[in-house]
TIFIBA-954668 format. One line per 3 residues: number of its first residue (from 1); their letters; for each residue x, y, z of C-alpha. Coordinates in steps of 0.02 Angstrom, whole numbers. Example, Ala and Ser with C-alpha at 12.3 -4.5 7.8 and 13.67 -1.06 7.14 Angstrom:
BEGIN
1> AS> 615 -225 390; 684 -53 357;
END
This chain:
BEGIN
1> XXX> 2938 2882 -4; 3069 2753 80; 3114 2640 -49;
4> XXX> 3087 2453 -21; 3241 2329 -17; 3232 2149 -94;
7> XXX> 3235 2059 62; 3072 2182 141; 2979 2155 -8;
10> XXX> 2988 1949 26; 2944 1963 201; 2795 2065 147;
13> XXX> 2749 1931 13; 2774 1788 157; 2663 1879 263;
16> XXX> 2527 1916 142; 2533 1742 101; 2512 1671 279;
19> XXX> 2366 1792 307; 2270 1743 139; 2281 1582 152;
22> XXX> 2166 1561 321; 2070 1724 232; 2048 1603 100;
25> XXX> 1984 1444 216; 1875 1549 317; 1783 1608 168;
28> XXX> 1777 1423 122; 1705 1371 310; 1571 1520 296;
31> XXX> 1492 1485 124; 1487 1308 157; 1409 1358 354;
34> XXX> 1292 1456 286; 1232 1328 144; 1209 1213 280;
37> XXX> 1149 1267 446; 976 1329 381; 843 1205 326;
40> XXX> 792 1192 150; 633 1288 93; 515 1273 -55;
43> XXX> 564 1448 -170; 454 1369 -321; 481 1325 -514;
46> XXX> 492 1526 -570; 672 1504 -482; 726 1346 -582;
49> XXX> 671 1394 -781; 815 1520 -810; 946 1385 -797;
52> XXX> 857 1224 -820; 742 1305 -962; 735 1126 -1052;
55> XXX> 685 1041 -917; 542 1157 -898; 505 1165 -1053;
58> XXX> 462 950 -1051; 386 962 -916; 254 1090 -958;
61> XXX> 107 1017 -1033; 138 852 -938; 47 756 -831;
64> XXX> 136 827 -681; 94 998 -755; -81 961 -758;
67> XXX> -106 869 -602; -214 999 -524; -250 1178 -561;
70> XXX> -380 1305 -517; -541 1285 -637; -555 1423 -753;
73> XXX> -577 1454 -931; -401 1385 -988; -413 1243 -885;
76> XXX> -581 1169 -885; -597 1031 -1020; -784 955 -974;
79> XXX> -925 1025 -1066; -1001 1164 -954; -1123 1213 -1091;
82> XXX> -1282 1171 -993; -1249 989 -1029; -1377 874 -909;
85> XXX> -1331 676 -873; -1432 528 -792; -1374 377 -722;
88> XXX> -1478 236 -645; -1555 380 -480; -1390 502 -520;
91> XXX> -1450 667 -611; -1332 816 -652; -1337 989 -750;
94> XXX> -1160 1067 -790; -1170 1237 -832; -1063 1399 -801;
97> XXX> -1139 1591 -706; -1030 1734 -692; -895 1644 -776;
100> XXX> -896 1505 -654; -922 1322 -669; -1072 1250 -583;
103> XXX> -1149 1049 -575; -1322 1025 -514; -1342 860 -414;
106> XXX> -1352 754 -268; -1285 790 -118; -1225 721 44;
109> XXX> -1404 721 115; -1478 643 -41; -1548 802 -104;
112> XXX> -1515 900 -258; -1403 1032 -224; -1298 1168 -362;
115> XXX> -1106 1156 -311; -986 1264 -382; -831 1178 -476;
118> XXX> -665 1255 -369; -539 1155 -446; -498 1041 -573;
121> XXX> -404 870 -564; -285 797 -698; -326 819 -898;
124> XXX> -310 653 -984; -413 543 -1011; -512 588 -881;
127> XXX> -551 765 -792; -612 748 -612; -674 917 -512;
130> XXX> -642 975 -336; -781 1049 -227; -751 1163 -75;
133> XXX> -850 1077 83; -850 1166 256; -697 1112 360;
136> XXX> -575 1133 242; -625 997 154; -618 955 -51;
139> XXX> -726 837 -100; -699 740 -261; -844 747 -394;
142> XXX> -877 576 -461; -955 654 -600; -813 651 -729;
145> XXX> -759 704 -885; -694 579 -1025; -569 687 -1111;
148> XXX> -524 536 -1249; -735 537 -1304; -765 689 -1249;
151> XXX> -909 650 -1124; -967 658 -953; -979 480 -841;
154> XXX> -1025 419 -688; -854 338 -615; -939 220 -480;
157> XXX> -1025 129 -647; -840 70 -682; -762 63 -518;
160> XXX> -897 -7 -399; -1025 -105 -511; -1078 -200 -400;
163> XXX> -1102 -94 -245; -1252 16 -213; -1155 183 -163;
166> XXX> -1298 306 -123; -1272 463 -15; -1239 382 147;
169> XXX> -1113 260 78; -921 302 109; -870 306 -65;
172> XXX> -1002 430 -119; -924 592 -179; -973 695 -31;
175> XXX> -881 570 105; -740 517 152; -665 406 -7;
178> XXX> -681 520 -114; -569 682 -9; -451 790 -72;
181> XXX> -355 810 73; -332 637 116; -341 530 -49;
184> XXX> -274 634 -172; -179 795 -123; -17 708 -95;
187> XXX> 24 657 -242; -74 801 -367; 22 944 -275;
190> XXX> 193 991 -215; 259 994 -32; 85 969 45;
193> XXX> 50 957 224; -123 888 265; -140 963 441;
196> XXX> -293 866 492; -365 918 687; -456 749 744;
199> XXX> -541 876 881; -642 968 771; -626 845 626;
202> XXX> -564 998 486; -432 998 379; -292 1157 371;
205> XXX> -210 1081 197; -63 1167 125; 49 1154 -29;
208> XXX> 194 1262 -99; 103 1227 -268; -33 1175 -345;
211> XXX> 30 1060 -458; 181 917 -460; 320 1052 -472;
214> XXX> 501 1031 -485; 531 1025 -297; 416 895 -284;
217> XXX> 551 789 -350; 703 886 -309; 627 932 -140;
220> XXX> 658 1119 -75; 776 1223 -156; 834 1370 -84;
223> XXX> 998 1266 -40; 1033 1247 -199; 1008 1414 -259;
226> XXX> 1125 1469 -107; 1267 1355 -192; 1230 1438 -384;
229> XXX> 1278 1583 -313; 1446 1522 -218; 1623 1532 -313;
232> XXX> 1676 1378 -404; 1781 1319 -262; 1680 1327 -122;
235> XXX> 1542 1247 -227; 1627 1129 -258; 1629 1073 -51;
238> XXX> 1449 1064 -54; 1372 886 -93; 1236 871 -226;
241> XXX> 1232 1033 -273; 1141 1101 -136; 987 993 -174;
244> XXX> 898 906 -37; 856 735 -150; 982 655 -237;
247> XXX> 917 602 -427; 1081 576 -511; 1232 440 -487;
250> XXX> 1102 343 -390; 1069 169 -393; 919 90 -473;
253> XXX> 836 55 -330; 869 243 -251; 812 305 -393;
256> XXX> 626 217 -389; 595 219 -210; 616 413 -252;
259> XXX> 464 417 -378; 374 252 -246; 389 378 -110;
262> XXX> 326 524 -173; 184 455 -262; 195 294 -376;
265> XXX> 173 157 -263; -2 80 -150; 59 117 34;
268> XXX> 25 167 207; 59 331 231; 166 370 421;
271> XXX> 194 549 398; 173 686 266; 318 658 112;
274> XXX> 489 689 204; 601 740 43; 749 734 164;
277> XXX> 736 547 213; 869 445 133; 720 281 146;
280> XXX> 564 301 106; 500 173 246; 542 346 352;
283> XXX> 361 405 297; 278 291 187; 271 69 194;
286> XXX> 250 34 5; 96 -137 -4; 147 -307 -45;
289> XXX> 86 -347 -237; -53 -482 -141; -219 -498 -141;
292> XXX> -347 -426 -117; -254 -267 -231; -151 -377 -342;
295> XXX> -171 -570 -395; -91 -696 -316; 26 -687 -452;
298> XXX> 80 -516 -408; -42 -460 -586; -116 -273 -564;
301> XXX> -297 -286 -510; -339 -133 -403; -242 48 -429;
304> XXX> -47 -16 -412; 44 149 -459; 185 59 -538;
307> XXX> 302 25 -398; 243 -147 -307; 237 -207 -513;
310> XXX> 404 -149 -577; 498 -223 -419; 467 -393 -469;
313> XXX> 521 -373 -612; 668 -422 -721; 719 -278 -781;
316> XXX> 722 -188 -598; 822 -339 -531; 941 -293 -680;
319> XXX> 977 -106 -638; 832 -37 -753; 772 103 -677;
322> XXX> 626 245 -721; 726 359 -839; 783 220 -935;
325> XXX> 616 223 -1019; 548 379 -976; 589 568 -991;
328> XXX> 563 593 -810; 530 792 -861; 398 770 -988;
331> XXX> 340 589 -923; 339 530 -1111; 442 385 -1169;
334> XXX> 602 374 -1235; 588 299 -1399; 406 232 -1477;
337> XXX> 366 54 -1513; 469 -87 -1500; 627 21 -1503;
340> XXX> 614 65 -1315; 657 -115 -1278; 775 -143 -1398;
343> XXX> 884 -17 -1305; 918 -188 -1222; 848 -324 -1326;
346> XXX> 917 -383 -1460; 797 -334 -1611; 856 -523 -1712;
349> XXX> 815 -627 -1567; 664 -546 -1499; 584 -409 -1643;
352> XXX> 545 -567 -1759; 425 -679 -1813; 495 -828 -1715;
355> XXX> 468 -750 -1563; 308 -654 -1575; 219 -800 -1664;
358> XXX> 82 -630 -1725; 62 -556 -1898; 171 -426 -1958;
361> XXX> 78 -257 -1968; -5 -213 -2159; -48 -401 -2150;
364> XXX> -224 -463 -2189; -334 -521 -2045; -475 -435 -1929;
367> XXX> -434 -338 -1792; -478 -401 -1610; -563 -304 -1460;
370> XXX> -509 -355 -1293; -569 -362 -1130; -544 -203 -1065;
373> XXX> -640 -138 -1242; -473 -92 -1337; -474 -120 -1529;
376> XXX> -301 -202 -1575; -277 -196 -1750; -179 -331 -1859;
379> XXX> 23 -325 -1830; -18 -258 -1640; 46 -433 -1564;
382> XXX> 218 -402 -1616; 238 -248 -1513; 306 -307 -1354;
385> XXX> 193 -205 -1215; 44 -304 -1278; 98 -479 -1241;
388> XXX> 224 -422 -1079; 141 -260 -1020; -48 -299 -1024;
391> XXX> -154 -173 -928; -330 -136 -857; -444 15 -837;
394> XXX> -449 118 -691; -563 242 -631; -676 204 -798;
397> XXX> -551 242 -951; -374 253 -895; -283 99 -963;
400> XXX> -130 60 -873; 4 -78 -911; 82 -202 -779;
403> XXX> 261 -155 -760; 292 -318 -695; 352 -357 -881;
406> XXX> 297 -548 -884; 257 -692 -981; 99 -736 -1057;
409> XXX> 40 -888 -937; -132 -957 -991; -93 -1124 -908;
412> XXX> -95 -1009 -731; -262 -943 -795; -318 -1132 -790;
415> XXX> -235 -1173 -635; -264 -1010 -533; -401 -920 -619;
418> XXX> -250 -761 -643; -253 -668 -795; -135 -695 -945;
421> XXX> -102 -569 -1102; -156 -698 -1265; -350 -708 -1167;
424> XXX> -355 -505 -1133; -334 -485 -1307; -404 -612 -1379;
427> XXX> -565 -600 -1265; -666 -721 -1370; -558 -869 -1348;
430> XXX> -518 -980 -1213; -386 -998 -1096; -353 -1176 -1151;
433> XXX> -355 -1102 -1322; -209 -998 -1288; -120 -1147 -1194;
436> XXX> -142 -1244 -1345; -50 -1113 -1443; 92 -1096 -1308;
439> XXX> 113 -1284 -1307; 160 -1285 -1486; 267 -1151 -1497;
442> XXX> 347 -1179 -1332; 332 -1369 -1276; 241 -1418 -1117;
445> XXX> 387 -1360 -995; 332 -1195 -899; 459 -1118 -776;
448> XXX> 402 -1105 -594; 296 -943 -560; 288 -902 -353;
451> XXX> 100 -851 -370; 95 -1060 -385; 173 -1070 -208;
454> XXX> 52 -951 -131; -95 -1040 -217; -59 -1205 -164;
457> XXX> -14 -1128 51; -192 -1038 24; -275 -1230 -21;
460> XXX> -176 -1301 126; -86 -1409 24; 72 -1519 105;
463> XXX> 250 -1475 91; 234 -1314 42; 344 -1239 165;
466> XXX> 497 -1318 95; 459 -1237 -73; 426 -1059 15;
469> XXX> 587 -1062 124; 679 -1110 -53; 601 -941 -128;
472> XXX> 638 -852 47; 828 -902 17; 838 -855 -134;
475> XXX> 903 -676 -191; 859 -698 -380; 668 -665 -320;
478> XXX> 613 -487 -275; 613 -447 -86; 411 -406 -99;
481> XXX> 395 -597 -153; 491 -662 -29; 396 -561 97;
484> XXX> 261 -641 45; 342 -804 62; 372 -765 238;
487> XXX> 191 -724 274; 120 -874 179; 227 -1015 312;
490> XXX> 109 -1113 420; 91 -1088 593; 220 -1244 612;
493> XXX> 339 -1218 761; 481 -1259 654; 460 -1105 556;
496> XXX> 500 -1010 725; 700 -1005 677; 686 -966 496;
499> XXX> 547 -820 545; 682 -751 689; 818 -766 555;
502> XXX> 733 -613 458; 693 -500 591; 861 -426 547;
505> XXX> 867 -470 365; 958 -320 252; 817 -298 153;
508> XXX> 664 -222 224; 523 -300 152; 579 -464 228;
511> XXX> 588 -385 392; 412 -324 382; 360 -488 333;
514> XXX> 446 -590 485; 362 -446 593; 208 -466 536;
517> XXX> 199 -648 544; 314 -675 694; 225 -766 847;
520> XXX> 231 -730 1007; 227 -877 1117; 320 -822 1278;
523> XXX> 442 -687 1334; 580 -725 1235; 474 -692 1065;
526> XXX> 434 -528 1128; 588 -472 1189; 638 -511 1005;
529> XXX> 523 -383 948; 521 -280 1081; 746 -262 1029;
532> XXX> 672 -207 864; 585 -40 944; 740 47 920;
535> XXX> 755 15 768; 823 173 649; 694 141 547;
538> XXX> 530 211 583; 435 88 452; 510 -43 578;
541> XXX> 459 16 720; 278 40 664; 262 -154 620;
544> XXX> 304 -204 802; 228 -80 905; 59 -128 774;
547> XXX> 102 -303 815; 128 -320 1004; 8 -160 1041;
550> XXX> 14 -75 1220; 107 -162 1327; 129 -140 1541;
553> XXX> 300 -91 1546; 324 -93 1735; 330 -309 1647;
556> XXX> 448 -267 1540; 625 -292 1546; 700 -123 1578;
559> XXX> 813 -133 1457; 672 -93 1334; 542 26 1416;
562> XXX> 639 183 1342; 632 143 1170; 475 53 1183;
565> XXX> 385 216 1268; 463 320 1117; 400 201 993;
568> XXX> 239 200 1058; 221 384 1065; 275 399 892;
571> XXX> 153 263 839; 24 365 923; 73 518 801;
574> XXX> 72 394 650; -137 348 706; -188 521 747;
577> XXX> -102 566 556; -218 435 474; -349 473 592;
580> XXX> -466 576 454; -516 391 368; -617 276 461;
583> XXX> -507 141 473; -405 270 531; -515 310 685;
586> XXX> -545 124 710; -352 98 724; -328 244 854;
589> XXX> -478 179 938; -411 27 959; -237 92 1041;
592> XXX> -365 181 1163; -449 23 1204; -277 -82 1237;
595> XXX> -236 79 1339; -384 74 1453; -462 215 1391;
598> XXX> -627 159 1342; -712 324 1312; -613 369 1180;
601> XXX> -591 198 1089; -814 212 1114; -821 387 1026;
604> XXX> -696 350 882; -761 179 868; -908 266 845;
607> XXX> -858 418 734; -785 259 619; -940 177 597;
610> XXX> -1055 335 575; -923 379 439; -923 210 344;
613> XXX> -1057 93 414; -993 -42 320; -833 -26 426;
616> XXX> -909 -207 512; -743 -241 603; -768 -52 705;
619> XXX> -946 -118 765; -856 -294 801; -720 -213 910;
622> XXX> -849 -83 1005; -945 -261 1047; -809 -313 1135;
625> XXX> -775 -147 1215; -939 -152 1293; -914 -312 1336;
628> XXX> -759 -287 1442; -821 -130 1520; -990 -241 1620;
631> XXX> -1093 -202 1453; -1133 -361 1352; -1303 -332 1286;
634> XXX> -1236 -183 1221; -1134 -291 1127; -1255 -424 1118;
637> XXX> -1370 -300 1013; -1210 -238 909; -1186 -428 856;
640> XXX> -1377 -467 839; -1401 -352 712; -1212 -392 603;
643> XXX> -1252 -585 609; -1436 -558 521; -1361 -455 392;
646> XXX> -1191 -567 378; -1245 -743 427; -1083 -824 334;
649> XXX> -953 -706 418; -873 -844 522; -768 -723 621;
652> XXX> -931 -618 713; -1027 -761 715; -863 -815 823;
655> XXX> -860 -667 925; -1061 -667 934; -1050 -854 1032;
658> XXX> -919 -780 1145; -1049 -636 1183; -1179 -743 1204;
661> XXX> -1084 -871 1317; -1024 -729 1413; -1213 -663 1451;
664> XXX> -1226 -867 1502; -1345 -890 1335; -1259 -1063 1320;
667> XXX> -1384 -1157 1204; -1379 -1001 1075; -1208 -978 1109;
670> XXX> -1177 -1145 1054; -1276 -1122 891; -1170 -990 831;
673> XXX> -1011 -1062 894; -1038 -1225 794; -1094 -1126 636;
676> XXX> -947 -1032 639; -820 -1175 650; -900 -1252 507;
679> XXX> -864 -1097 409; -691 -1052 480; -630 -1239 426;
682> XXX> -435 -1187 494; -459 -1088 647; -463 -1238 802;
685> XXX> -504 -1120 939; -686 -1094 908; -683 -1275 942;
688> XXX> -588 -1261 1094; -731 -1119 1147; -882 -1241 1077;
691> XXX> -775 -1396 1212; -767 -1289 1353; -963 -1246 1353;
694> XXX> -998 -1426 1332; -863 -1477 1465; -969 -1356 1599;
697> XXX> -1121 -1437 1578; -1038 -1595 1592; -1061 -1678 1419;
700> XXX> -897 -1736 1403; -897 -1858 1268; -959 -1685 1138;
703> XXX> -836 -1604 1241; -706 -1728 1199; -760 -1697 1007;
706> XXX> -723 -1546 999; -554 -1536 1054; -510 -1686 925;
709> XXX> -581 -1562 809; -472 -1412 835; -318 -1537 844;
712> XXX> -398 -1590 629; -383 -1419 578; -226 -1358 642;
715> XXX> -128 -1520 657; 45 -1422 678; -39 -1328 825;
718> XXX> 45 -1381 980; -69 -1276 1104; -236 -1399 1031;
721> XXX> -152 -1565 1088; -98 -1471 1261; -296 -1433 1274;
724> XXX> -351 -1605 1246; -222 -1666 1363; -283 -1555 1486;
727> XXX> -436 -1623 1488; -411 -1789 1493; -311 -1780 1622;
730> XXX> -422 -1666 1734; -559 -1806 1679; -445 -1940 1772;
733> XXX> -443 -2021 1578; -267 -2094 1592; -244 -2221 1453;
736> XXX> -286 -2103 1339; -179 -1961 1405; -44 -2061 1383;
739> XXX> -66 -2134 1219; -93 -1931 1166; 57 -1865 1266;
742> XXX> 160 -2036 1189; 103 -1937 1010; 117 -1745 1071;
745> XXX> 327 -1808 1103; 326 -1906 936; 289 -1735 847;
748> XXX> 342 -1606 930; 463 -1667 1028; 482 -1670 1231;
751> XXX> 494 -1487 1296; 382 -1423 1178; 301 -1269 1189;
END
């Protein structure tokens, strides 16, 4: 063998050096290719517990755990032991054959029927039960199990009390409110795809697993168990480890839109979950905390799911986030009692007697039971959840606190008729009781709350614009308040600016909101909103196209017609989605109708109210479908029979005059028209409709009445003085058509419209 010199064995070294190193990149450029090209799938928990084994290990046993399961032995809690139960004209037997779980009861047709139990539906304190229907359908027994007192209930007792849901109603068990596939699924089970066909009204519904599993959170993994299996450098090139959702070195508000999206929050859905959106108004639009679901306050009334509270709070305006109370794993808290907010609060200004004015516990006093039936024992008023985190039952026994983390407010109670924490638990007393007791600890001074701004917009009352654009301003309120704010301006023209202001706001709540209440007077309004259909945000896009609706485009500037035609195709997607509820099939039957298709809009319209008849706005809607298809005693009838059964629903007896005048009925027409502007004491155009009957058979003075009338209820309402200038002028009435058009450039100015 030749031996090697010095200077050979360097040029060998060089060379190997030059050729590793691009070795060495390529090797980089292919791991992190091939972690990246592919889309994420769903490989399930089994592939997490070897590394994250005390994760798992909190998070078994856990709500999330338990969300759903198949029932069987293990996982049935309700007694199955040939129990029977009566309530009011419900009847049921419970019992188990062949090792299977069975209830005897009614049905969808009324009639008594044995069902067998498929599934079973959370664990504590309550148990619900799925039942397989044809169609893919799960329907949700309302028959439930009270897992705290051990005992079977009827749910609509709690939840509808004063509604008389029988077999035909929309919220019985065997329709529509109460499905599986459509109501619950989404948040109860992990990467689920609903896959409802509108054609043949069935669902296909899928999941990855049954349960809330750790890629329900994490969203799929393969990805990430690609990059555990890369070298340390070329892991390193690879963001987030691989994972599709990012739940670490995330902001506060990342970090709960992440939990709001996939399930904690009251919203509109646009889409199944889409874990790979980095904003969750890509699939979902999260509710306003208004009524009719919260008080005007922004106080839980209906199911809330945590988000819509905790975002006007505080501690979320401060950085707090989920984890920082919760083990996000196990879903328990951090620390128990008072302790968990002394992570923040100082325990000598706030865990003392000065500040929690209540008995210390061991002291001597009787316990009280407040209104939601909860026994508080002696020395429970010093534990900060009870006077900042009161709650209310849901579906019959779950108690659930407001995370809105407020004051006790009895004076609002007085003023607004909201609740307040000192009268929940102290149930027997007063609310000027507890005000009486705030006054002398605290003084008379309360701090402004901005359910007091909505209150007094809702009465009408002056100048309460200028205190709504204040809160609108102002960044120290939550951007669901100001929203609110937004929507809550009167129809003043001199809101027009402000409203056009936050159309492009950073924060997307306030963009809804100036969406939403936007108006569109002429072309350059639209156009406004029209700019805002190609918009990267698909939440966005779905407020405008809802609020201008099908449009011509061969009138549209062509600037728009591109993204406006994509928009409106994707809306279209969005309706057929939701298109399994009835107000589902009422909105897609309503794009039909704006797009000319009447045969459609008809059968969907009609689908809707076969599905919920108390849907009244469907059989409203397919009036006036019939109506402008040559078919107004079809409507006629429609309206007949709603105004007997609704005779102080201002809005059909409205749309029943219109009929009516339309099938030249002018005396009955009248008689509705009249009874619903006294009921509808702020809408001025039924008394535009009432003037222009009266003006065609020539009784001018009532005519003249009429139009004065509409001007009293919506003073700020340019297009009511135009009217009654109109007619004075067509009327040859010229002193007083000057004297009003004198007035009309007094307020509004000359050019106004």
């Amino acid at each position: 063998m030749k031996k090697l010199n010095n200077d050979t064995i360097k040029t060998i070294l060089i060379l190997f050096i030059i050729i590793i190193v691009p070795l060495f990149a390529v090797k980089k450029i292919f791991f992190h290719s091939a972690n990246n090209n592919s889309k994420a799938h769903y490989v399930g928990k089994e592939k997490c517990i070897s590394c994250h084994h005390k994760e798992y290990e909190d998070w078994v046993g856990s709500d999330h755990d338990l969300a759903m399961n198949v029932a069987n032995d293990s996982t049935v809690l309700g007694n199955f032991n040939n129990q029977t139960f009566t309530s009011g004209k419900i009847k049921a037997k419970f019992y188990k054959k062949d090792g299977k779980f069975f209830v005897y009861t009614t049905g969808k047709d009324g009639k008594m029927h044995e069902f067998q139990i498929s599934h079973v539906f959370g664990h504590y304190p309550l148990q619900q039960y799925l039942i397989r229907f044809p169609k893919g359908r799960l329907q949700t027994l309302s028959l439930t199990w009270n897992s705290k007192d051990s005992n079977w209930y009827y749910m609509p007792d709690s939840i509808y009390k004063n509604e008389n849901v029988d077999y035909k109603d929309w919220l019985f068990w065997t329709n529509q409110a109460q499905n599986w596939n459509s109501m619950c699924a989404d948040c109860h089970s992990t990467n689920v795809k609903k896959n409802y066909d509108l054609k043949t009204d069935s669902y296909n519904t899928t999941y990855s697993e049954i349960n809330v599993s750790c890629e329900a959170c994490h969203g799929p993994g393969s990805k990430h168990l690609e990059w555990t299996k890369l070298p340390a450098y070329a892991q390193k090139e690879i963001d987030n480890y691989g994972l599709v959702v990012k739940t670490s070195g995330i902001d506060n508000k990342e970090y709960v839109d992440m939990c709001a999206a996939r399930c904690h929050s009251r919203r509109a859905a646009l889409s199944d979950n889409l874990p790979e959106a980095k904003n969750i108004y890509q699939h979902v639009i999260p509710s306003f905390p208004q009524e009719p679901s919260w008080f005007i306050d922004g106080q839980i009334k209906d199911e809330d799911y945590v988000y819509a509270s905790f975002t006007q709070s505080r501690m979320y305006l401060n950085d707090v986030k989920c984890n920082d109370c919760h083990n996000v794993h196990s879903g328990k808290l951090l620390y128990d009692g008072n302790a968990l907010c002394l992570q923040c609060h100082k325990k000598e200004d706030y865990d003392t007697p000065r500040h929690t004015f209540h008995k210390p516990e061991g002291s001597k006093g009787q316990p009280v039971v407040s209104d939601m039936g909860i026994k508080y024992e002696v020395g429970s008023g010093t534990k900060c959840i009870n006077c900042h985190m009161p709650g209310r039952n849901y579906m019959g026994v779950d108690f659930r606190r407001d995370h809105s983390f407020r004051i006790p407010r009895p004076d609002l109670t007085i003023k607004m008729g909201v609740p307040n924490a000192c009268n929940q638990c102290h149930a027997d007393k007063s609310p000027q009781w507890a005000e009486s007791y705030i006054e002398k600890w605290y003084g008379n001074s309360r701090p402004f709350q901005y359910g007091e701004a909505f209150f007094d917009a809702e009465k009408g009352k002056k100048n309460t614009d200028r205190l709504l654009t204040s809160m609108i301003g102002n960044t120290l309120y939550p951007a669901s308040i100001r929203g609110i704010a937004i929507e809550h301006l009167s129809e003043s023209k001199s809101n027009d600016s402000l409203i056009n202001n936050y159309l492009n706001a950073s924060e997307i709540p306030l963009r809804i909101a100036a969406i939403r209440r936007k108006d569109v007077r002429n072309e350059r309004d639209l156009a406004q909103l029209l700019s805002l259909t190609s918009d990267p945000v698909k939440g966005i896009r779905h407020e405008v196209i809802n609020k201008i609706g099908v449009l011509d485009t061969n009138k549209m500037p062509r600037k728009f017609v591109k993204s406006y035609k994509k928009a409106l195709a994707e809306e279209f997607k969005i309706l057929k989605y939701n298109s399994d509820f009835p107000s589902g099939k009422f909105n897609l039957a309503n794009f039909y109708y704006s797009s000319g298709k009447f045969a459609e809009a008809e059968k969907l319209y009609l689908e809707a109210i076969k599905e919920d008849n108390k849907l009244n706005v469907a059989k409203i809607n397919l009036a006036h479908l019939y109506d402008a298809i040559g078919e107004p005693q079809k409507a006629e009838k429609i309206l007949a029979e709603y105004v007997t059964e609704n005779p102080a629903d201002g809005e059909t007896l409205y749309s029943y005059g219109l009929v009516l005048a339309e099938n030249r009925k002018y005396e009955k027409a009248l008689n509705y028209l009249i009874k619903a502007s006294k009921l509808l004491k702020t809408n001025g155009r039924i008394d535009y409709n009432i003037a222009m009957i009266y003006d065609f058979q020539n009784k001018k003075n009532l005519a003249e009445k009429y139009l004065k009338i509409a001007i009293n209820k919506e003073p700020n309402n340019y297009s009511h003085y135009e009217n009654l200038l109109n007619f004075y002028l067509k009327n040859h009435l010229t002193d007083k058509a000057k004297k009003l058009s004198e007035k009309i450039t007094k307020l509004f100015g000359t050019g106004s419209k």
